[in-house]
C-alpha positions in Angstrom: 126.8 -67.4 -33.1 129.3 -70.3 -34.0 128.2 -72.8 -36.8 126.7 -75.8 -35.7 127.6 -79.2 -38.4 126.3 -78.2 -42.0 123.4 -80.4 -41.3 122.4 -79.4 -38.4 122.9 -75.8 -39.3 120.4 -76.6 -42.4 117.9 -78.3 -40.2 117.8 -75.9 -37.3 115.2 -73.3 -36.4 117.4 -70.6 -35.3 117.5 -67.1 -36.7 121.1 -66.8 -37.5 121.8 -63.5 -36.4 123.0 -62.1 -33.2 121.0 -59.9 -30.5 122.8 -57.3 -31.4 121.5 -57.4 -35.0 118.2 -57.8 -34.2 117.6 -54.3 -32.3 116.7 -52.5 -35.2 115.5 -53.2 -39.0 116.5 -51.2 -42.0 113.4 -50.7 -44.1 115.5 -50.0 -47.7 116.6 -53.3 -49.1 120.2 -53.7 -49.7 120.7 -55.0 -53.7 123.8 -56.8 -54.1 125.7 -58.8 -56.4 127.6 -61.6 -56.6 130.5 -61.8 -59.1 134.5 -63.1 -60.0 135.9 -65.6 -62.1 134.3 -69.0 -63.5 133.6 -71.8 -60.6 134.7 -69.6 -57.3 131.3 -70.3 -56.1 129.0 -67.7 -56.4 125.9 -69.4 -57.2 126.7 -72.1 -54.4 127.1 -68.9 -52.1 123.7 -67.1 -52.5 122.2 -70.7 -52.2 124.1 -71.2 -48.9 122.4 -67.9 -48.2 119.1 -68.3 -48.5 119.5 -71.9 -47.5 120.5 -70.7 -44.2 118.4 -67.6 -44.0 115.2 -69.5 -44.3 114.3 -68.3 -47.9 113.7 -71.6 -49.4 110.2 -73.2 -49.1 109.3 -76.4 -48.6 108.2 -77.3 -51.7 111.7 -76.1 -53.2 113.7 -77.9 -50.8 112.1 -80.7 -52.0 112.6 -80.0 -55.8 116.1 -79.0 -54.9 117.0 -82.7 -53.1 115.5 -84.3 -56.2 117.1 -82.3 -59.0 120.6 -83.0 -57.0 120.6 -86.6 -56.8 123.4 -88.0 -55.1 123.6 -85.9 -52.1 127.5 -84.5 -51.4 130.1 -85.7 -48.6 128.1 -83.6 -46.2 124.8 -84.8 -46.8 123.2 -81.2 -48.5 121.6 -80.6 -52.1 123.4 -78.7 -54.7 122.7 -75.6 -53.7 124.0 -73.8 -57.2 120.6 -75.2 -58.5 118.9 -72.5 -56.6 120.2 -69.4 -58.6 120.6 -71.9 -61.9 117.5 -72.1 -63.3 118.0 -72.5 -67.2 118.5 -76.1 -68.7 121.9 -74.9 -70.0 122.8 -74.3 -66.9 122.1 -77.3 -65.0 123.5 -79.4 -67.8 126.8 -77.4 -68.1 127.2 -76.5 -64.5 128.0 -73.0 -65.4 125.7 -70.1 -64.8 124.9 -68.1 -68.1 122.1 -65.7 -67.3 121.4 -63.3 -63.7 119.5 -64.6 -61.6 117.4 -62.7 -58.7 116.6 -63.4 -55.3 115.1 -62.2 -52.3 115.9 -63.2 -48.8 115.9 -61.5 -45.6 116.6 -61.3 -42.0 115.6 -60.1 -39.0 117.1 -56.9 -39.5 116.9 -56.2 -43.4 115.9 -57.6 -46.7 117.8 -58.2 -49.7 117.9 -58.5 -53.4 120.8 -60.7 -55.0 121.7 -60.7 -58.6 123.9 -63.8 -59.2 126.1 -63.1 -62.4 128.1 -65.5 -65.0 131.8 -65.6 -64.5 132.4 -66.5 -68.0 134.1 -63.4 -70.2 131.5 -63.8 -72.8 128.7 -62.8 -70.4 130.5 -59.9 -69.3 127.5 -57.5 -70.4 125.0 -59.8 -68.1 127.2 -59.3 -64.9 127.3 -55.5 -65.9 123.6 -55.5 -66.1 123.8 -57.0 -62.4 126.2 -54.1 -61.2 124.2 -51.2 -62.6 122.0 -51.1 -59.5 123.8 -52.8 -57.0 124.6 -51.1 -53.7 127.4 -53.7 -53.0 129.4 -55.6 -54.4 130.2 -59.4 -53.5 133.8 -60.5 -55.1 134.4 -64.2 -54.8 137.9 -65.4 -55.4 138.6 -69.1 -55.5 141.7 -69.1 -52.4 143.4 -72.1 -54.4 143.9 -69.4 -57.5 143.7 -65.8 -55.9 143.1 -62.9 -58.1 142.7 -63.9 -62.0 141.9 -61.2 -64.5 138.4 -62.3 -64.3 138.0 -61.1 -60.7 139.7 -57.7 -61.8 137.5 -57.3 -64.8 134.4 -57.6 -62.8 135.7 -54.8 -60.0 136.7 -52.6 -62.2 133.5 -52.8 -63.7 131.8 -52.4 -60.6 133.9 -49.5 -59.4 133.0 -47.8 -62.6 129.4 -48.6 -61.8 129.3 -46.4 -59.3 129.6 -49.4 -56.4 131.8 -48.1 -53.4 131.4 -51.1 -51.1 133.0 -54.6 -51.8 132.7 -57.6 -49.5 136.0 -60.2 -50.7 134.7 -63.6 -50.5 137.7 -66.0 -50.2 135.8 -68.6 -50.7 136.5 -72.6 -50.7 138.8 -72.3 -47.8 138.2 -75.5 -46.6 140.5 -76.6 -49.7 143.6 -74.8 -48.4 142.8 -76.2 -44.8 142.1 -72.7 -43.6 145.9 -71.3 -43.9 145.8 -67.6 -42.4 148.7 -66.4 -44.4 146.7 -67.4 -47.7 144.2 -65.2 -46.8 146.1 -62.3 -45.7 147.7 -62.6 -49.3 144.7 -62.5 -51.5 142.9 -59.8 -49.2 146.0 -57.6 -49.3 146.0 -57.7 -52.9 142.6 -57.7 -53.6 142.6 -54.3 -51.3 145.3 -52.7 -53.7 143.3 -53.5 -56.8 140.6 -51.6 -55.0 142.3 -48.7 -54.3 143.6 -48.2 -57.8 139.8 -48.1 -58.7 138.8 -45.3 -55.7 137.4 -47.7 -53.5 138.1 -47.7 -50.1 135.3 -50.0 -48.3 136.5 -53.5 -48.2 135.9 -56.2 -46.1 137.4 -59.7 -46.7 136.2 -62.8 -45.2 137.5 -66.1 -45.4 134.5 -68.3 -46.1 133.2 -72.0 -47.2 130.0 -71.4 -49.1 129.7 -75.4 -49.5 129.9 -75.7 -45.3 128.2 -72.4 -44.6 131.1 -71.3 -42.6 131.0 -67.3 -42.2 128.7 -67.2 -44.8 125.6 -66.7 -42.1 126.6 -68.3 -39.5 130.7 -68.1 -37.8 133.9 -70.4 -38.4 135.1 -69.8 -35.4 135.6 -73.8 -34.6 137.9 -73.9 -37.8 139.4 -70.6 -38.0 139.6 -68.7 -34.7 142.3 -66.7 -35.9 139.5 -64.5 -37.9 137.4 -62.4 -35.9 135.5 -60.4 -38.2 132.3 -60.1 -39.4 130.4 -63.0 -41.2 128.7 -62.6 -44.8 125.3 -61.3 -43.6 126.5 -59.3 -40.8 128.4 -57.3 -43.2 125.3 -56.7 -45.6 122.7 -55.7 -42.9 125.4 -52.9 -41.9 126.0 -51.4 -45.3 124.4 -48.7 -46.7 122.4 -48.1 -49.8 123.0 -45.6 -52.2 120.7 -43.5 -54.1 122.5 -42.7 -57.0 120.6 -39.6 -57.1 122.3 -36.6 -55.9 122.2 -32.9 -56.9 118.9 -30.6 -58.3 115.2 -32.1 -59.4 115.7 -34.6 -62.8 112.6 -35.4 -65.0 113.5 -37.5 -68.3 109.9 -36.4 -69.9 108.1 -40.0 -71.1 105.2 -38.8 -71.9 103.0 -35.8 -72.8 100.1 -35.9 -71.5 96.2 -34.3 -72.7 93.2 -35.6 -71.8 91.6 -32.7 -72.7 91.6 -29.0 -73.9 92.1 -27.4 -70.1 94.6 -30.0 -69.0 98.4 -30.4 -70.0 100.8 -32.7 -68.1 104.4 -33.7 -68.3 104.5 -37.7 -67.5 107.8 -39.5 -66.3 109.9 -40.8 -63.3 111.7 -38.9 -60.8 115.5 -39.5 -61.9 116.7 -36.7 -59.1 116.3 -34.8 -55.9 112.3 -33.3 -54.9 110.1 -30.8 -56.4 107.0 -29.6 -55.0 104.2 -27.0 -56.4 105.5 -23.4 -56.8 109.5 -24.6 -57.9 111.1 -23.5 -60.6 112.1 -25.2 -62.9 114.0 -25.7 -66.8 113.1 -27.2 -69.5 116.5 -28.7 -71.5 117.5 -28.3 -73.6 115.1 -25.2 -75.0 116.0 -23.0 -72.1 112.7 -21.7 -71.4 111.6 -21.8 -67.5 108.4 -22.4 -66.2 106.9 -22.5 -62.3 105.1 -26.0 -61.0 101.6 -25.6 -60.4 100.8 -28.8 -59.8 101.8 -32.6 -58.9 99.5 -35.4 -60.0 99.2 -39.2 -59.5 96.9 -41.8 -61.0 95.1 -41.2 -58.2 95.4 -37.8 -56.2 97.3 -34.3 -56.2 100.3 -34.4 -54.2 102.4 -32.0 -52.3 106.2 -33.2 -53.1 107.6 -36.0 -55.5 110.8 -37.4 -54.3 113.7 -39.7 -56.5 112.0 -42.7 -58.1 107.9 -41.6 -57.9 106.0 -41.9 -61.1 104.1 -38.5 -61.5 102.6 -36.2 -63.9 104.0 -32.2 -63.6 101.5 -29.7 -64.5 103.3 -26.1 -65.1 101.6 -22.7 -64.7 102.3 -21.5 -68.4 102.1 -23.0 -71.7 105.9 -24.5 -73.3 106.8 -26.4 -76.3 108.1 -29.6 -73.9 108.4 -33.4 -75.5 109.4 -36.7 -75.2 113.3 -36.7 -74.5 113.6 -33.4 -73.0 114.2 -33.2 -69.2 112.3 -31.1 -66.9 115.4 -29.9 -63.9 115.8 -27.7 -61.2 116.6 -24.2 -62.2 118.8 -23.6 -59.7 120.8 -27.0 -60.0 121.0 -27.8 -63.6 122.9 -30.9 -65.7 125.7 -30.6 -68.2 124.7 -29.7 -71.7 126.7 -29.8 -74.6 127.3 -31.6 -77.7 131.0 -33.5 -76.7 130.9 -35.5 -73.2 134.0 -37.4 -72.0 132.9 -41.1 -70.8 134.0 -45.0 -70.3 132.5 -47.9 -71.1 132.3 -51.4 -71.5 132.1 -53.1 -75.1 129.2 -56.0 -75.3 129.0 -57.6 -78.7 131.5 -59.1 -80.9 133.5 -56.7 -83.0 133.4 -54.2 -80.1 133.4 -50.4 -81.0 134.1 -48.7 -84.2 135.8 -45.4 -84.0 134.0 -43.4 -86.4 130.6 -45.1 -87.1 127.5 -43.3 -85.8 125.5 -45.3 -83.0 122.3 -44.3 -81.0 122.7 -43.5 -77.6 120.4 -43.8 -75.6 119.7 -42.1 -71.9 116.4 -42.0 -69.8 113.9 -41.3 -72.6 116.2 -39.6 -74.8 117.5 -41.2 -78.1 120.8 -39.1 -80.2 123.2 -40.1 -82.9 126.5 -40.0 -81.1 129.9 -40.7 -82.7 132.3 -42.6 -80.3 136.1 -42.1 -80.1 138.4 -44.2 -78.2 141.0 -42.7 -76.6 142.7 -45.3 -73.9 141.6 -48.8 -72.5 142.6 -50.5 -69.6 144.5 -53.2 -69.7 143.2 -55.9 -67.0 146.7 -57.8 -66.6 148.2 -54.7 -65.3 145.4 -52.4 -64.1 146.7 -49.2 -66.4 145.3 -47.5 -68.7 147.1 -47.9 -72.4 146.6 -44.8 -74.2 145.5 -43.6 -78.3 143.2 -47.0 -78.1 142.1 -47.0 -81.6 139.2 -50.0 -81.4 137.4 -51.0 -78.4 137.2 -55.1 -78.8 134.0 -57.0 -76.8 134.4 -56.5 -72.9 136.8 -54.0 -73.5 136.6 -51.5 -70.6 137.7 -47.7 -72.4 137.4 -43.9 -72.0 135.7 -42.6 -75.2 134.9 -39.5 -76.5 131.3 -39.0 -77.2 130.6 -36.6 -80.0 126.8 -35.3 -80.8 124.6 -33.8 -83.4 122.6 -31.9 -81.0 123.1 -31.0 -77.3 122.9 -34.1 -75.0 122.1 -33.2 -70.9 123.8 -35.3 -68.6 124.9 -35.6 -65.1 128.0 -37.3 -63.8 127.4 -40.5 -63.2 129.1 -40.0 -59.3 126.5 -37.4 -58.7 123.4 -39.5 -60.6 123.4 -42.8 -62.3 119.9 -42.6 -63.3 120.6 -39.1 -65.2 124.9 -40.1 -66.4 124.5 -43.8 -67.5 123.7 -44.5 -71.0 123.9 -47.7 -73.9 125.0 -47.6 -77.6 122.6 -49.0 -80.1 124.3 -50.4 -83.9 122.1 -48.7 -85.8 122.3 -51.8 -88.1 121.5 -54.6 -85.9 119.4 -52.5 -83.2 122.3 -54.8 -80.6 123.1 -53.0 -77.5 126.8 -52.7 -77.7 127.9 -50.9 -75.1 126.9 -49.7 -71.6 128.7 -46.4 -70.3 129.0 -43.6 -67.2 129.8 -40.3 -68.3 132.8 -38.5 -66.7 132.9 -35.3 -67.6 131.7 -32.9 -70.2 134.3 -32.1 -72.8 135.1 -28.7 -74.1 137.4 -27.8 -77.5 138.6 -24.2 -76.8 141.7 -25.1 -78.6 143.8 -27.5 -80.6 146.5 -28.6 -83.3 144.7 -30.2 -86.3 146.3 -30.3 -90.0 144.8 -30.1 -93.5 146.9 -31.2 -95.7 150.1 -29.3 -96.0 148.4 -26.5 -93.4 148.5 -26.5 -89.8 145.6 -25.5 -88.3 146.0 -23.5 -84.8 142.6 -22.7 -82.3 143.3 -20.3 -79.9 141.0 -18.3 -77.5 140.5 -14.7 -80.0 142.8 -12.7 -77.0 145.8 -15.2 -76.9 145.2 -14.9 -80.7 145.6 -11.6 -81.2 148.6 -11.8 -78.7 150.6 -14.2 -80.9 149.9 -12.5 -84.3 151.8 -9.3 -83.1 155.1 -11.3 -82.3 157.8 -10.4 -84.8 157.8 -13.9 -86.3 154.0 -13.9 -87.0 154.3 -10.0 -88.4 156.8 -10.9 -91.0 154.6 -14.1 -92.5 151.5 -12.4 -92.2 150.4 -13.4 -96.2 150.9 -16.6 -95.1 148.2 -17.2 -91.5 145.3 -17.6 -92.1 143.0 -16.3 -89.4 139.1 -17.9 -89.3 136.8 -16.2 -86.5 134.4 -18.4 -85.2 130.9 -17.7 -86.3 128.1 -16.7 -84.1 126.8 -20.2 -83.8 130.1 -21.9 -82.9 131.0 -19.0 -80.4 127.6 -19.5 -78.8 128.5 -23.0 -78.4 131.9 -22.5 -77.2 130.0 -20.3 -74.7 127.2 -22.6 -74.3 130.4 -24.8 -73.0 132.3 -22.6 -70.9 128.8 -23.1 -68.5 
């Protein structure tokens, strides 16, 4: 459908979406967010949107023509004020907090989270990406890519977010040059691949005019003859973030009386249904599902996401924090897990300092090591990081007390995301995926004058009966692990 004039596009009655479109409709909303450097235009974007997908009432379009005043060159509100609702914002012109909307077509519905470009609000736009299936990156195509726009990929990539949509947007202002566009897309589509992700589509757009955004440009840039804004979002796909065996983060025990014991919490993972096995982590001990109860009747599965209480056919020591899992399909535990993050609060990460982490329902003192941070001009990693400053984006080291359970956050955000609490200020510091789970089977380590070598016991013994070993014998020191660290080791090797 081409774009009729901006205010008769406004004005018109027209579902703006092709016949095509409208053959089927996706029942799972898409959520998406909007993010990229300060003043590209992303609150003015989502405004266009539901602006032009009908989502604004009457009683808001009225609001929204007073609260604008003078009316721009084209006639139409400020459609920013939409998504800026806080004082601050209006009176700054900046957006400072998310902001949520729905809107919907014929096909599908959708859930927007409009994010602050500003650094200093880095940790809102990551609470934005942390359940986004998709990802909108707006780039101003006066500037192109700025380190802004790559902080805020590279935070969605490592978010688990696998489609981008490039928004090139204000390309009225360039007077809709091809070649600028090819530029910034081609670029922008490098960055991505350096973070893994391989679904891009860029689309040269005016979110002030409402070109490509839901309706075509075709009448200003017939070169382009892809998809507009909201054609691309009612194709993509949503992702569950839930793969692999049966995850319940226990919330609550509960008792009601003497003959009735449940185990209360969300679905984090995969299905269960009465007569599974299951685990209980991190004890061990294994138990059969007898039963699967609601608020308001017994049911005969529970699926990612459903509220339920488990009833189990024998009676275990379970509580608050432990997870109930598949027994066939278990998470990692252990007590050292390899992870990245992103640092929220002034003063960033201290290497060293105990925080809390906490994950689904489960609270542990966890000692944090740096060990490389990505430096945004360049888009490499700079190794032996030895602080992690505010918005920082790192790999750490995460060292525990007592045996943590995660997943990979690839294989289930619900069960491998986690924050960091300072202990001193209660702040949320950090937000982080885990990567892997971190075994120490070996290692070089000094203490004072002495040299320190861990070897597996065979390789050990191996190296002792050299000739060079056999003639300084007085001198090694051998230390066997005891029975609690080799159970751990083999507790790792899992």
């Amino acid at each position: 459908m081409t774009a009729p004039s901006a205010t008769a596009a406004s004005a018109s009655n027209v579902v703006p979406i092709t016949d095509a479109v409208k053959s089927t409709r996706d029942t799972r909303p898409l959520r998406l967010i909007t993010c990229g450097s300060v003043d590209d235009g992303k609150s003015t974007l989502i405004g266009r949107l539901l602006w032009d997908t009908k989502a604004v009432k009457e009683d808001q379009a009225a609001a929204l023509s007073r609260d604008s005043g003078k009316q721009n060159d084209l006639g139409l509100p400020d459609f920013a004020l939409l998504l800026d609702g806080l004082q601050a914002e209006r009176e700054q012109g900046i957006t400072i907090d998310v902001a949520y909307r729905y809107f919907a077509t014929d096909r599908r519905s959708f859930i927007v989270a409009d994010t602050p470009g500003h650094e200093q609000y880095t940790r809102n736009m990551a609470t934005g990406a942390s359940t986004a299936d998709l990802a909108v990156l707006l780039v101003d195509a006066r500037t192109g890519l700025l380190e802004q726009t790559r902080r805020h990929a590279t935070i969605a990539s490592l978010m688990g977010i696998k489609q981008f949509v490039l928004a090139v947007n204000k390309f009225d202002l360039v007077a809709y040059d091809k070649a600028v566009f090819e530029k910034i897309s081609h670029d922008f589509k490098e960055l991505a691949l350096s973070l893994g992700v391989r679904q891009v589509t860029a689309i040269p757009m005016s979110a002030l005019k409402g070109e490509n955004v839901v309706y075509d440009g075709r009448a200003t840039m017939p070169w382009y003859d892809g998809p507009t804004l909201v054609e691309t979002l009612e194709l993509a796909t949503t992702r569950t973030g839930a793969a692999g065996g049966f995850r319940l983060p226990v919330q609550r025990v509960s008792r009601p009386g003497e003959s009735f014991r449940g185990y209360q919490g969300t679905v984090a993972g995969g299905s269960i249904k009465p007569g599974d096995s299951v685990a209980i982590l991190p004890s061990g001990m294994v138990a059969n599902v007898k039963q699967i109860v609601t608020f308001d009747l017994v049911r005969n599965a529970a699926v990612s996401g459903d509220a339920v209480t488990l009833v189990l056919d024998r009676q275990v020591d379970v509580a608050r924090g432990d997870m109930i899992v598949s027994l066939d399909a278990q998470p990692m535990t252990g007590l050292h897990f390899d992870a990245q993050l992103v640092a929220l609060q002034p003063g960033g990460i201290e290497p060293g300092k105990r925080y809390w982490l906490k994950a689904g329902t489960r609270r542990q003192r966890v000692v944090v090591s740096p060990l490389s941070q990505l430096e945004l001009s360049t888009g490499k990693w700079k190794s032996h990081a030895e602080t992690l400053p505010m918005n920082a984006i790192g790999k750490v080291r995460l060292s525990f007390d007592e045996a943590a359970i995660f997943d990979a956050y690839d294989q289930n955000r619900n069960t491998g995301a986690f924050i960091l609490i300072d202990p001193d200020t209660l702040n949320t510091v950090a937000g982080g995926m885990i990567t892997a789970k971190r075994t120490d089977l070996g290692g070089i380590h000094r203490e004072g004058q002495r040299v320190l070598l861990s070897l597996p016991a065979d390789l050990a013994e191996e190296l002792m009966a050299t000739e060079t070993f056999a003639n300084r014998r007085d001198e090694v020191d051998v230390r066997r692990l005891s029975a609690a660290r080799a159970a751990e080791v083999l507790g790792d090797l899992d």
